[in-house]
C-alpha positions as CSV (number, residue, x, y, z in Angstrom):
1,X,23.6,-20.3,112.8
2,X,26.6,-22.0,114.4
3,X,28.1,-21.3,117.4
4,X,31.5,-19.6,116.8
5,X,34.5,-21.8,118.2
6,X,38.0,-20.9,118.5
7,X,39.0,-21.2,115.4
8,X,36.3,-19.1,114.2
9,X,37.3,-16.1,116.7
10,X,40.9,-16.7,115.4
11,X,39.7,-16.0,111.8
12,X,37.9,-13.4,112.4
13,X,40.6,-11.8,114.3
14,X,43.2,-12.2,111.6
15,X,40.7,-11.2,108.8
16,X,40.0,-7.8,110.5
17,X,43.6,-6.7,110.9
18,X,44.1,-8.0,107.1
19,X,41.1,-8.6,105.1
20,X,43.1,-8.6,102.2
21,X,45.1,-11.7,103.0
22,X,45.0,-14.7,100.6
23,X,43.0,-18.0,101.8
24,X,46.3,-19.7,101.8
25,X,48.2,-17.1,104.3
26,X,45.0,-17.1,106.4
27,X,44.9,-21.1,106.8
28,X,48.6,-20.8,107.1
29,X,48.0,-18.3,110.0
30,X,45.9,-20.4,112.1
31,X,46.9,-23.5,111.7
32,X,44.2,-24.7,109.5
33,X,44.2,-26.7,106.0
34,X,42.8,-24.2,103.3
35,X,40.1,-26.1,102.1
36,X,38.8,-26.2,106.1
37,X,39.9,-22.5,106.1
38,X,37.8,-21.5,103.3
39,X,34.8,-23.6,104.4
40,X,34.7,-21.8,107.4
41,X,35.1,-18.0,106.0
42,X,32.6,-18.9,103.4
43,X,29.9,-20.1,106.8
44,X,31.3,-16.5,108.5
45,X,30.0,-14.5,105.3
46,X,27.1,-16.5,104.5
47,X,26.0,-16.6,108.6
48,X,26.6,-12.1,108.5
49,X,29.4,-12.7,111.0
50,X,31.6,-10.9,108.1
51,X,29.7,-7.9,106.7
52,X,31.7,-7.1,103.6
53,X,35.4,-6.2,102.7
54,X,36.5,-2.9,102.6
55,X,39.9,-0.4,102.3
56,X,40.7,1.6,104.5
57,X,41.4,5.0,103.7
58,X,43.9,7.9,104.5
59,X,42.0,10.8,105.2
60,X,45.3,13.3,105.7
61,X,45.8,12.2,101.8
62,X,42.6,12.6,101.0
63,X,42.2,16.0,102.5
64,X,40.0,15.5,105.0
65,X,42.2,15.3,108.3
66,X,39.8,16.9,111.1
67,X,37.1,15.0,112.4
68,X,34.0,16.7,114.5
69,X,31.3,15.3,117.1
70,X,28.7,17.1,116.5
71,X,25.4,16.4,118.7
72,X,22.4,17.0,117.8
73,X,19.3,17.4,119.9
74,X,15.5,17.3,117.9
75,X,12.6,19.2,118.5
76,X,10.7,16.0,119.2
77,X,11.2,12.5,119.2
78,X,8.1,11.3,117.4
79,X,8.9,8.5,114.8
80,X,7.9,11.2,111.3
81,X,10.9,13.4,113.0
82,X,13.6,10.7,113.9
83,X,13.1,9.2,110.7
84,X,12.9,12.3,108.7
85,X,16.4,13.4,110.3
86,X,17.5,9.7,109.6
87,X,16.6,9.5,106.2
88,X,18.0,13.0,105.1
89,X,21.6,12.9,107.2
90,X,22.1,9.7,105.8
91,X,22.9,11.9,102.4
92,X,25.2,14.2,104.1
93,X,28.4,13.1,102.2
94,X,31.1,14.3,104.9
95,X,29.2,12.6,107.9
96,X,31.2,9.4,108.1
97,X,28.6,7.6,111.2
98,X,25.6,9.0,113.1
99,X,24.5,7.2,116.1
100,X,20.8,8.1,118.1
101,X,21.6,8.3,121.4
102,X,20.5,7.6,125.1
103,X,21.3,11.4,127.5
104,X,21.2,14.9,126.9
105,X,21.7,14.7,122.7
106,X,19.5,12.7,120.5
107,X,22.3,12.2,117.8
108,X,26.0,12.1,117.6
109,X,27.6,12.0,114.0
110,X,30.9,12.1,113.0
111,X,32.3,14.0,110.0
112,X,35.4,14.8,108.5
113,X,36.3,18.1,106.9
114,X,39.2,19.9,105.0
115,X,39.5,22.2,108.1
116,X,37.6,24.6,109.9
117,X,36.5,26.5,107.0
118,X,35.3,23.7,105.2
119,X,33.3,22.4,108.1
120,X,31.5,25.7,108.2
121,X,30.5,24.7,105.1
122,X,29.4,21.5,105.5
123,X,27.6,22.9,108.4
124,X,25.6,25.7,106.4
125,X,24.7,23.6,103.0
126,X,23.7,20.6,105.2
127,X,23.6,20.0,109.2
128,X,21.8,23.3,109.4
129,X,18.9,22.4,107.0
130,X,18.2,19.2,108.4
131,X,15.0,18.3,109.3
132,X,13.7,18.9,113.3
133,X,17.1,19.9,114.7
134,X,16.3,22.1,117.9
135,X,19.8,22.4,118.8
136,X,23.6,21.8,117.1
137,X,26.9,21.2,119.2
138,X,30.3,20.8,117.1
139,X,33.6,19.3,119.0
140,X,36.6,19.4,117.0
141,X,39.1,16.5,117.7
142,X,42.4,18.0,117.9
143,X,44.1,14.5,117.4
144,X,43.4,11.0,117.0
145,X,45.0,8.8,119.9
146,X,43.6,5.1,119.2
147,X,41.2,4.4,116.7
148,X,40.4,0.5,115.3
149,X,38.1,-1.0,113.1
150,X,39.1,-4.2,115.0
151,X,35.7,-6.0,117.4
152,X,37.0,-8.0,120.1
153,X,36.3,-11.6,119.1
């Protein structure tokens, strides 16, 4: 693997805010002929540096406009019990990340829901049943200030 270089750290930075944008408007962006451009973005992929391509989606329109921490602390942190609780919250539809943590909880996920109703839910068909939770705390976010899909590069 290369090391990255300017350039590279100015693509990057200009495909996260539009991944969509066309090889042509990207070289145009950064000063760079499009044949260079698409050498480069091609090394990125092929090098992981870019992961995949993805939209971004609206969860208001969607119906899912609240979003809850919940933390999670096991029974045990043998590797049969983390991986159990990985493998089966990994299915959980509405959890959108889960994280294993360093301090007081083990876990942190994030889920989306309807509303507070529909969260209850979610909670009783699924975060309830999964394996070696000892304890369940749910934060509700009452609103979003910042939130970015952006890495500084």
């Amino acid at each position: 693997m290369q090391e990255l270089d300017s350039i590279d750290h100015r693509i990057l930075a200009a495909l996260q805010r539009r991944g969509r944008m066309s090889n042509s408007d990207l070289s145009d962006k950064i000063n760079l002929s499009p044949s260079a451009c698409h050498r480069r973005v091609q090394r990125l992929e092929t090098d992981g540096y870019i992961k995949d391509y993805v939209a971004l989606l609206d969860p208001q329109k969607l119906g899912c406009p609240s979003t809850i921490f919940v933390e999670i602390t096991l029974s045990g942190q043998a590797d049969e019990v983390l991986e159990a609780f990985e493998r089966e919250v990994a299915r959980v539809p509405n959890v959108l990340e889960c994280h294993l943590m360093a301090g007081a909880a083990d876990y942190l996920l994030k889920v989306v829901a309807q509303d507070t109703e529909d969260f209850a839910r979610i909670h009783r068909r699924y975060l309830a049943r999964l394996p070696g939770v000892a304890q369940m705390q749910s934060s509700f976010a009452l609103r979003t200030v910042f939130k970015t899909t952006a890495l500084p590069v």
